[in-house]
N, CA and C of each residue as an Amber inpcrd file, in Angstrom:
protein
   549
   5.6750000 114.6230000  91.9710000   5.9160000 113.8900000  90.7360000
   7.2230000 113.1240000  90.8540000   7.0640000 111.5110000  90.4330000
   8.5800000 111.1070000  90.6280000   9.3650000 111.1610000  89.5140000
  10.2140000 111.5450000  89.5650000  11.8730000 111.5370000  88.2360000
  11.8370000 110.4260000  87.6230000  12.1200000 110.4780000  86.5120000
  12.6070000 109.2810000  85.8080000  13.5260000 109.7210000  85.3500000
  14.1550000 108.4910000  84.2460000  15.4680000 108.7230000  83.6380000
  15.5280000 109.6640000  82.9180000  14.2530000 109.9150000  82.2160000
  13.9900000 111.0580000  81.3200000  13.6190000 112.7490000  81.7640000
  13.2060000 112.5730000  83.5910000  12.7000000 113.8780000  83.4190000
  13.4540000 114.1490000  85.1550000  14.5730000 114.4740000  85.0050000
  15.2640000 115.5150000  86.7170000  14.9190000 117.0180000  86.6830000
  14.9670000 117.1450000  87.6560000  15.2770000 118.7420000  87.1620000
  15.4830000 119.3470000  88.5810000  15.0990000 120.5800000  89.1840000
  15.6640000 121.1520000  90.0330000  14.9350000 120.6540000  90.9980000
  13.5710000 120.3800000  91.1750000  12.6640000 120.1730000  91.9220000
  12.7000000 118.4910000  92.3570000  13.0270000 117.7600000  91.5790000
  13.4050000 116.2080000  91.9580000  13.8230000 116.0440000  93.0820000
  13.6760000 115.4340000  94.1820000  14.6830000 114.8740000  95.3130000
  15.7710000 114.2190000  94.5940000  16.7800000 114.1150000  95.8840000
  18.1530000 113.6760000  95.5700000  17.1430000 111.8130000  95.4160000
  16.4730000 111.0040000  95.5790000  15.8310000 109.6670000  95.7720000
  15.4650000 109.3800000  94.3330000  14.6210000 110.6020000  93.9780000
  14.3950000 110.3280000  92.5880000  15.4180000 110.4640000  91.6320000
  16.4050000 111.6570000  92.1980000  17.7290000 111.3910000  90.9330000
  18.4730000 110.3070000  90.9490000  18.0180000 109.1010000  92.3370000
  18.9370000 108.2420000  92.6980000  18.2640000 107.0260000  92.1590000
  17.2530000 106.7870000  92.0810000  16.0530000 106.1550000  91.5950000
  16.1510000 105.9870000  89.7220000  16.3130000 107.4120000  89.5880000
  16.0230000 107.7230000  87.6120000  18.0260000 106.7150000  87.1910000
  18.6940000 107.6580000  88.1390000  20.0870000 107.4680000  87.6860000
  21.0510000 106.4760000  89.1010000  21.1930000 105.3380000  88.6680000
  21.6620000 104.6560000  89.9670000  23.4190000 105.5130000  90.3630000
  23.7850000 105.4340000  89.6180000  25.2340000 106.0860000  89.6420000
  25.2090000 107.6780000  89.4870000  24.1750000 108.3390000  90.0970000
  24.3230000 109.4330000  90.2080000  25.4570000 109.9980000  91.0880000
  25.1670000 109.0230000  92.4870000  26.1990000 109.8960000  93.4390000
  27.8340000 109.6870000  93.0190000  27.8500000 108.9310000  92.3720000
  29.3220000 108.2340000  91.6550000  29.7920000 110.0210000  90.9510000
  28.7890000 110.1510000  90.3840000  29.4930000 111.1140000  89.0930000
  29.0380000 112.3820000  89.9420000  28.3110000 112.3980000  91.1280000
  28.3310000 113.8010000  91.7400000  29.6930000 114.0830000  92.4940000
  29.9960000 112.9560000  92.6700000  31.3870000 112.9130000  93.6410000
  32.6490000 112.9780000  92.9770000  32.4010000 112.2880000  91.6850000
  33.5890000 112.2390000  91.0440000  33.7600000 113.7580000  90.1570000
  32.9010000 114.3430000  90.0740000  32.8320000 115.8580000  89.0170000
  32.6360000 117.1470000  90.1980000  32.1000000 116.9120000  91.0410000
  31.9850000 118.0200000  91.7510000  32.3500000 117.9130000  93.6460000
  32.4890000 116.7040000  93.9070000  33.0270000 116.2820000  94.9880000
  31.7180000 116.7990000  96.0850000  30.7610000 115.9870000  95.7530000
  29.4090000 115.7520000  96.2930000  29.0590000 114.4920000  96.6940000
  28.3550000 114.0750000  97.8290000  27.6700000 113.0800000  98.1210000
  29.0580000 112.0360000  98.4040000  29.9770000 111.8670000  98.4100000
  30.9620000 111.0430000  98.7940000  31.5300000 110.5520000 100.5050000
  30.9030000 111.7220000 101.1790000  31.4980000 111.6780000 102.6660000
  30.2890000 112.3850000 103.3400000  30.7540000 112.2840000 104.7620000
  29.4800000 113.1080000 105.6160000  29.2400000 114.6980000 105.4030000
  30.7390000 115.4510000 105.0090000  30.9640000 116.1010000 104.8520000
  30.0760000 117.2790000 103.7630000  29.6820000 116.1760000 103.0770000
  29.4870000 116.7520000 101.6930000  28.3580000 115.5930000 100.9030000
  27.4950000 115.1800000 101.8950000  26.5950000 114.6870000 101.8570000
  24.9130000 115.2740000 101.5980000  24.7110000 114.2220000 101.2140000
  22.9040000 114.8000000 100.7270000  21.9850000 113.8540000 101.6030000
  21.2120000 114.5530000 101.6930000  19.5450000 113.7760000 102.1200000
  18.8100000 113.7640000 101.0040000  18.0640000 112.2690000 101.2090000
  17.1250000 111.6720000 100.1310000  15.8700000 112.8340000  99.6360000
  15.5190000 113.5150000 101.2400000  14.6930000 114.7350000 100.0660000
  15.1940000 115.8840000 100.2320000  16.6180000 116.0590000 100.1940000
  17.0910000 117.4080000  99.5920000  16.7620000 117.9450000  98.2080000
  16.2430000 118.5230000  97.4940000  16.1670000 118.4830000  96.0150000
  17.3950000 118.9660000  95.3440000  17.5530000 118.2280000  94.0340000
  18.6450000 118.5590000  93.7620000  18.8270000 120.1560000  92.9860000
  17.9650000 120.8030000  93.0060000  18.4380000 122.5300000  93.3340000
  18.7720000 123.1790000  94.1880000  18.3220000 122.6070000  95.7730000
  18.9120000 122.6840000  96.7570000  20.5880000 122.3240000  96.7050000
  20.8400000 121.0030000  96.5330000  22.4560000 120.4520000  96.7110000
  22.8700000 121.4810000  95.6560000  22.5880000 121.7920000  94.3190000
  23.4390000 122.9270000  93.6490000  23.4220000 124.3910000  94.6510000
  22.4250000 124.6580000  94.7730000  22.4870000 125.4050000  95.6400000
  23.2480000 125.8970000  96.3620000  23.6750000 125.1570000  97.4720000
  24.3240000 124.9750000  98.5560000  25.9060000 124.5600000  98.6150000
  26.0280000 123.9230000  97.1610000  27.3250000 123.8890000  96.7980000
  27.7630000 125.0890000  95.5240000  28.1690000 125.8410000  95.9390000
  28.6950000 126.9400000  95.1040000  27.7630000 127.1240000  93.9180000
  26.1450000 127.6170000  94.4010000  25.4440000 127.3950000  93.2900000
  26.0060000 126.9650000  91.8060000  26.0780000 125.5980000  91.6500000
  26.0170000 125.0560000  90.6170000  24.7040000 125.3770000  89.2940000
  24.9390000 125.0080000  88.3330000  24.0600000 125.3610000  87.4120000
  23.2000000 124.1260000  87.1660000  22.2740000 124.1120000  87.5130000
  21.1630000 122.6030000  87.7160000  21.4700000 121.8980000  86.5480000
  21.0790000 122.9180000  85.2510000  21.1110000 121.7920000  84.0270000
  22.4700000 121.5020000  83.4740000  23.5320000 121.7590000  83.8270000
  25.2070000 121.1090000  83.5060000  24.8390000 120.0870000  84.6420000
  24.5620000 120.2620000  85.9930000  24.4830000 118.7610000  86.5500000
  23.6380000 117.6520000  86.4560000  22.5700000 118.2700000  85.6290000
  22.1190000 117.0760000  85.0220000  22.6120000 116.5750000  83.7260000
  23.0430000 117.6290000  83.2650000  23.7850000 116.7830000  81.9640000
  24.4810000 115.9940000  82.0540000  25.4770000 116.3440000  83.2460000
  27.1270000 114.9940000  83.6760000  25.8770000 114.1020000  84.5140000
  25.2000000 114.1070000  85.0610000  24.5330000 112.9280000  85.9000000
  24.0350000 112.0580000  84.2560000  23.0950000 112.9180000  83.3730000
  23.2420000 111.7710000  81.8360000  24.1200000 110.9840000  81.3090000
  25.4420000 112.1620000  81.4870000  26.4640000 111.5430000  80.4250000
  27.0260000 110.6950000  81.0670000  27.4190000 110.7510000  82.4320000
  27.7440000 109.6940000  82.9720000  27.3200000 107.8770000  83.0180000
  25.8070000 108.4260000  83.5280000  24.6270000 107.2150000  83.1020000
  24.8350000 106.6920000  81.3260000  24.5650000 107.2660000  80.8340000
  25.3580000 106.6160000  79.4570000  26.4290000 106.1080000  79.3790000
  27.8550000 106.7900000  79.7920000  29.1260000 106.0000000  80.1520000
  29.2460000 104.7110000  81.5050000  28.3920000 104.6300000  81.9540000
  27.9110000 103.7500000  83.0340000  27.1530000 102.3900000  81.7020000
  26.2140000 102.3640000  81.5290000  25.6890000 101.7190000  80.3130000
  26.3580000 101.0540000  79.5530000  27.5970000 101.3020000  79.3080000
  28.7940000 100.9270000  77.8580000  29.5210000  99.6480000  78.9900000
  29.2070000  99.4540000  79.8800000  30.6490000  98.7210000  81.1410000
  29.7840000  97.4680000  81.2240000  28.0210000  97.5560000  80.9450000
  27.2740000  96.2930000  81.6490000  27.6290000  95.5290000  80.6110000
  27.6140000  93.8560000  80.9480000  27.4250000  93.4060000  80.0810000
  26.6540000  92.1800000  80.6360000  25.5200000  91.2800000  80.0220000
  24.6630000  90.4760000  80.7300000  25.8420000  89.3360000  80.7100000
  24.9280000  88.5050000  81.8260000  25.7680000  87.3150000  81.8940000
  25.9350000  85.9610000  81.1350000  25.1560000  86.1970000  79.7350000
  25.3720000  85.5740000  78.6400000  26.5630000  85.6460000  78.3500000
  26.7520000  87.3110000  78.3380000  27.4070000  87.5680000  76.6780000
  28.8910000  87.5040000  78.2280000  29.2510000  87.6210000  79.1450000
  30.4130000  87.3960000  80.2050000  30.5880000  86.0860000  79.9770000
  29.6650000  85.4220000  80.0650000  29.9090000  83.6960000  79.8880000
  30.4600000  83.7220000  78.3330000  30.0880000  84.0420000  77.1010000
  30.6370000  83.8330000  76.2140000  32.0870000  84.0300000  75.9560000
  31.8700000  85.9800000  76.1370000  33.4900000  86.3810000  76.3140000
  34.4870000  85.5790000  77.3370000  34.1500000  84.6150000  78.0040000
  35.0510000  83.9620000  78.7910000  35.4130000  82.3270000  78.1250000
  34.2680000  81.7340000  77.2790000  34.6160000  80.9570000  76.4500000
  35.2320000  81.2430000  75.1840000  35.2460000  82.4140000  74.8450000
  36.3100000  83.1810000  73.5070000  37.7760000  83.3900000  73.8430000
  37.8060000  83.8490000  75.1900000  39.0600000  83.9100000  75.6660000
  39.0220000  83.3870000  77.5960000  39.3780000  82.1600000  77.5860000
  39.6820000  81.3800000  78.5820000  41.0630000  82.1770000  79.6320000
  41.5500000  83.6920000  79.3000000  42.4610000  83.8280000  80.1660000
  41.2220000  85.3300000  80.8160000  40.1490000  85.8020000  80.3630000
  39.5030000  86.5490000  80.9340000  39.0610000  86.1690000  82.5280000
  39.4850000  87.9490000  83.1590000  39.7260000  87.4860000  84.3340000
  38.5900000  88.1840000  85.5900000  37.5700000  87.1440000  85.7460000
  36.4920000  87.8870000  86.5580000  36.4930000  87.7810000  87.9770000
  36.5450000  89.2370000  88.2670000  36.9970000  89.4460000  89.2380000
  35.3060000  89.7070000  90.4240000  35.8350000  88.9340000  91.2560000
  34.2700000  89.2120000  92.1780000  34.9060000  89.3780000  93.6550000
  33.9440000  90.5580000  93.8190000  33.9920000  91.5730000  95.5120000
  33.0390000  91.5040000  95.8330000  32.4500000  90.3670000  96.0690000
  32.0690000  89.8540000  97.1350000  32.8210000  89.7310000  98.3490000
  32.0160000  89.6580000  99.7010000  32.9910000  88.9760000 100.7900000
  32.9890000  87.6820000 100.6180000  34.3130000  87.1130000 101.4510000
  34.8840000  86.0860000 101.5530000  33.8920000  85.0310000 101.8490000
  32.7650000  85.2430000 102.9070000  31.9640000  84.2820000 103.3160000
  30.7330000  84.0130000 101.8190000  30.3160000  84.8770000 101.1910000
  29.2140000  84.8870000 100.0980000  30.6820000  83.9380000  99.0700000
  31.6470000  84.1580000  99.3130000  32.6570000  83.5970000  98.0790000
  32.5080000  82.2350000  98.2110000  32.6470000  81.7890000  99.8700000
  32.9190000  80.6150000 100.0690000  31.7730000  80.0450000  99.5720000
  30.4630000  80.5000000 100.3870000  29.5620000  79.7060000 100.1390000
  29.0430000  79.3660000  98.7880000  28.9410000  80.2520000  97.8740000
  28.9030000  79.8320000  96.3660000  29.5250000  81.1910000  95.5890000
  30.0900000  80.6330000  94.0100000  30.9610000  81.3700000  93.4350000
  31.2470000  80.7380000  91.7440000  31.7380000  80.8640000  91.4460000
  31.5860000  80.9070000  90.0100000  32.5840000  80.3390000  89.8100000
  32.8880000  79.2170000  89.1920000  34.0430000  78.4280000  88.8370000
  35.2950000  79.1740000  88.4000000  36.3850000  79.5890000  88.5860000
  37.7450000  80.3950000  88.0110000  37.4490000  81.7570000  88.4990000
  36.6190000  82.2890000  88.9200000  36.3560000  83.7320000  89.5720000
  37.7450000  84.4640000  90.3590000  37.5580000  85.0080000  90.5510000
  38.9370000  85.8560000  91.6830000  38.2630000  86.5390000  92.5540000
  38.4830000  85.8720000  93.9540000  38.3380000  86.6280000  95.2190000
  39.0810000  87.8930000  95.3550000  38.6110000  88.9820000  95.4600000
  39.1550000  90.2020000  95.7160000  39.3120000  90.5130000  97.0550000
  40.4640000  90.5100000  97.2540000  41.0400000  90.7940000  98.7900000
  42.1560000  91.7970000  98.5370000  43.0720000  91.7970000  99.8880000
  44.3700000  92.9690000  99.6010000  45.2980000  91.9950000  98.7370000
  45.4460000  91.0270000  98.9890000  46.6570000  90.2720000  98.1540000
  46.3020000  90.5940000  95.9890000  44.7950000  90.4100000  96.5070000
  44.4290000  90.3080000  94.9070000  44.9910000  92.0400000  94.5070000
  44.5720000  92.8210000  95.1280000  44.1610000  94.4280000  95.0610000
  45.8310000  94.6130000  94.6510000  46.8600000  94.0340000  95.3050000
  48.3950000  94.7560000  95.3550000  48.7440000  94.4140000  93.8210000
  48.3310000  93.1170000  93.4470000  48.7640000  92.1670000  92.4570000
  47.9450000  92.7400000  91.2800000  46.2080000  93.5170000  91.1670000
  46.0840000  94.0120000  90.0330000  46.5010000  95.5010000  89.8570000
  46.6280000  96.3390000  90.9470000  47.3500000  97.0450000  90.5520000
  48.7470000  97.3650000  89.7910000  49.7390000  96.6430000  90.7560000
  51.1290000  96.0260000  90.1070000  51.4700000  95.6150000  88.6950000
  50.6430000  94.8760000  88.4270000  50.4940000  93.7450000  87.4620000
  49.8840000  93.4120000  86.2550000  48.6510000  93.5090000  86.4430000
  48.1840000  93.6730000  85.6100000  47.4550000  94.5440000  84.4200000
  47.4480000  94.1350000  83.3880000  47.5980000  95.4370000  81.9940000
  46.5770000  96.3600000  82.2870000  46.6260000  97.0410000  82.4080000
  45.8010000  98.5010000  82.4050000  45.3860000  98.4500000  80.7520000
  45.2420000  97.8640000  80.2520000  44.6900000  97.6300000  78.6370000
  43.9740000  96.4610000  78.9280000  43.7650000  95.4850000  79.4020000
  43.3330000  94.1230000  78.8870000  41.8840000  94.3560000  80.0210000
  40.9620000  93.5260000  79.1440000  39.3560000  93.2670000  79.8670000
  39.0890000  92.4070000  80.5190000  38.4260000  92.7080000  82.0320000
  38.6510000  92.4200000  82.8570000  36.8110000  92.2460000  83.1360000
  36.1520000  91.8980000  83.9100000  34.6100000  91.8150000  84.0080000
  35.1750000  91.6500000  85.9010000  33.9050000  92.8320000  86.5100000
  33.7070000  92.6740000  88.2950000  32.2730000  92.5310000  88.3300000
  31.9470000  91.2690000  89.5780000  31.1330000  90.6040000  89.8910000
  30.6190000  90.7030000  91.1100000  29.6840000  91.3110000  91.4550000
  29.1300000  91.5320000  92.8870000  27.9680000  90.2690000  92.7230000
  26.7950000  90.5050000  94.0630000  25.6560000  89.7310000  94.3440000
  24.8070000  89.9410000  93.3140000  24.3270000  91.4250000  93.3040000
  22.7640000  91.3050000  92.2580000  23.2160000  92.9110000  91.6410000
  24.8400000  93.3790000  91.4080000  24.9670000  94.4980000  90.1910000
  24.9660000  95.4770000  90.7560000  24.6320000  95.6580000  92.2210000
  24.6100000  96.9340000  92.6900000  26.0170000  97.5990000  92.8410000
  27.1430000  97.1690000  93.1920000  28.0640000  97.5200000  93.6180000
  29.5100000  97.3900000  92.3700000  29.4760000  97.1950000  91.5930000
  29.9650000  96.5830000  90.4720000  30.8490000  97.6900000  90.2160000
  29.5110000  98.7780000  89.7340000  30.2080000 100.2100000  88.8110000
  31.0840000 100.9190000  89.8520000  30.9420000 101.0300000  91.0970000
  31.5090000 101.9120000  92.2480000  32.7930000 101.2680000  91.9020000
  33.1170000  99.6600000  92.2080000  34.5570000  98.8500000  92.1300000
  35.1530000  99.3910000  90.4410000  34.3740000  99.6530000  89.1320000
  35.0320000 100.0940000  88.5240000  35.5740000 101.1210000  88.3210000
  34.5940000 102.0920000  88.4080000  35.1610000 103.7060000  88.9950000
  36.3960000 103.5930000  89.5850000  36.2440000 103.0010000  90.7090000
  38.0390000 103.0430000  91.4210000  39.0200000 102.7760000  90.4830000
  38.7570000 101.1680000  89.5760000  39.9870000 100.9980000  88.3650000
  40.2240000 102.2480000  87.9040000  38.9920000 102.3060000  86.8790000
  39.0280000 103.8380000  86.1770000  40.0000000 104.3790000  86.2820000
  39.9000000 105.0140000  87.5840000  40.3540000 106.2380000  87.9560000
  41.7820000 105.7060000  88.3930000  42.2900000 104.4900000  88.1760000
  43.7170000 104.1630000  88.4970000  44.2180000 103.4010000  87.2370000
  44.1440000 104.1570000  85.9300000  44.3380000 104.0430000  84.9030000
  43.6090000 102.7900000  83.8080000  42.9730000 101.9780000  85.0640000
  42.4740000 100.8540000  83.6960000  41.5000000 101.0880000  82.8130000
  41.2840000 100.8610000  81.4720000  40.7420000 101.2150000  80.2410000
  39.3030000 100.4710000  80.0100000  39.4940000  99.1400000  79.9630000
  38.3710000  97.9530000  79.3890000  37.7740000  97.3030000  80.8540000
  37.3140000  97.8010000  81.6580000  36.4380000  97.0300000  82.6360000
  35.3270000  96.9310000  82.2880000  34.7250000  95.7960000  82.8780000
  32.8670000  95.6460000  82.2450000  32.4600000  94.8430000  83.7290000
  31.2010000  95.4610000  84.0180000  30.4570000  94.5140000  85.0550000
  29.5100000  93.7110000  84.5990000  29.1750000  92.5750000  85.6610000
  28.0890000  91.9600000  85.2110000  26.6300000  92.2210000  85.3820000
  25.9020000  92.7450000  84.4190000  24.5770000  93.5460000  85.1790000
  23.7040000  91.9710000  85.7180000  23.2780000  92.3930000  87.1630000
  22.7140000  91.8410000  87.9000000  23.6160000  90.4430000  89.0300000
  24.8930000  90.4660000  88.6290000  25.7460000  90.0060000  89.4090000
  25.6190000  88.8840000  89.3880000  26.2600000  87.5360000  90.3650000
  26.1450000  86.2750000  90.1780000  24.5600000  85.5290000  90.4460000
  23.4760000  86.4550000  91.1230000  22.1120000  86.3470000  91.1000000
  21.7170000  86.0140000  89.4750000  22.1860000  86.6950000  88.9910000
  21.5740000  86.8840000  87.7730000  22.4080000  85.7970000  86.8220000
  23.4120000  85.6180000  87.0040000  24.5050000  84.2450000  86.4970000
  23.7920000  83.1700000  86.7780000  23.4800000  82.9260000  87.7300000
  22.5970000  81.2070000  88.5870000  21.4180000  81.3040000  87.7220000
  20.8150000  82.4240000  87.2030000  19.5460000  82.7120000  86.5670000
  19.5940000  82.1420000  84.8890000  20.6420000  82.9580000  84.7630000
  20.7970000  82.9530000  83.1490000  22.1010000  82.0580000  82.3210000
  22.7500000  81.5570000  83.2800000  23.9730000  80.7910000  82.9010000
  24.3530000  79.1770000  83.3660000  24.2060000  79.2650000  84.5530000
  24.5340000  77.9480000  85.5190000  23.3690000  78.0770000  86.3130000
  22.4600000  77.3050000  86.5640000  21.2070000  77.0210000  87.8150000
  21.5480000  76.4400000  89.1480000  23.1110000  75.5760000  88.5140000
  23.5670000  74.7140000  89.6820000  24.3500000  76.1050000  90.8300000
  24.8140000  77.4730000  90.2960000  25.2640000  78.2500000  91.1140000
  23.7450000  78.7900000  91.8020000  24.0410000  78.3080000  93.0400000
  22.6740000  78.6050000  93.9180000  22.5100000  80.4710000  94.2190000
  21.2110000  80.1480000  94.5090000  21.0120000  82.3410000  94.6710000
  20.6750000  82.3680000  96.2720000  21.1200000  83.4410000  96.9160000
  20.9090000  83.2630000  98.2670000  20.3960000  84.9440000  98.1710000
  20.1890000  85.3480000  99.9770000  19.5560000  86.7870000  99.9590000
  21.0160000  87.1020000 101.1800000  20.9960000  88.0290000 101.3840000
  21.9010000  88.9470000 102.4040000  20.9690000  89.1320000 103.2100000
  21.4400000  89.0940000 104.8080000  20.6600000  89.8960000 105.3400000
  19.2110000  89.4240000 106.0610000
């Protein structure tokens, strides 16, 4: 049977909890220091009563609860690329930040965007308000929440990603920003 958002449980593979909840391994790593390294890694059909298991038998249904609550606190950060395009015409100093690589930057990118490199990385740490809202921009949303997690967890408050990334911008905002594939 495959997992959905609605139904994990002990018997689920780690695929389907990854499948139901995209940011599962985010909040397994960040709450119980799971799935982050080789070390302390999972296989796609480990089930996740197994990984409790095996890690200091954990109690299945508290880790599915933080894998929920998380996914809900994950949820509150998207914001489509309407409402990013708007909030950036409400306030013209909003600052979207895209981690992308340099070559996907060059080749197309979003007018006023910020290349994230080490120069950018020293300068928002340093610098900028750990209060003020900020929007991160990957290809197609996958990678977004991981880059906020890191803020997060280095005091910033108001981050928001763009769900579905600048794919989804060329889609729903600008047509002239072209969509390419990776890979």
């Amino acid at each position: 049977m495959q997992a959905t958002e609605k139904n994990i449980d002990a018997a689920s593979t780690m695929a389907e909890v990854l499948e139901a909840f995209p940011g599962a391994q985010r909040a397994l790593f960040r709450k119980y220091h799971i799935g982050g390294c080789s070390s302390c890694g999972f296989a796609p059909e480990e089930t996740l009563g197994g990984l409790c298991e095996r890690n200091n038998k954990l109690d299945v249904a508290e880790v599915v609860d933080h894998i929920r609550s998380s996914h809900e606190q994950d949820e509150t950060m998207w914001m489509s690329p309407t409402e990013v395009d708007e909030a950036r015409k409400a306030n013209p100093e909003l600052k979207i930040l895209d981690i992308r690589t340099r070559e996907e930057f060059d080749a197309v990118h979003i007018d006023g965007t910020i290349l994230m490199d080490q120069q950018i990385m020293q300068e928002i740490m340093g610098h900028w308000d750990r209060g003020a809202m900020f929007v991160i921009l990957d290809h197609q949303g996958a990678k977004a929440l991981d880059a906020a997690a890191y803020f997060l967890g280095h005091g910033f408050t108001h981050i928001r990603c763009m769900r579905g990334g600048i794919d989804a911008w060329s889609q729903e905002v600008d047509s002239k920003v072209q969509r390419y594939r990776l890979g």
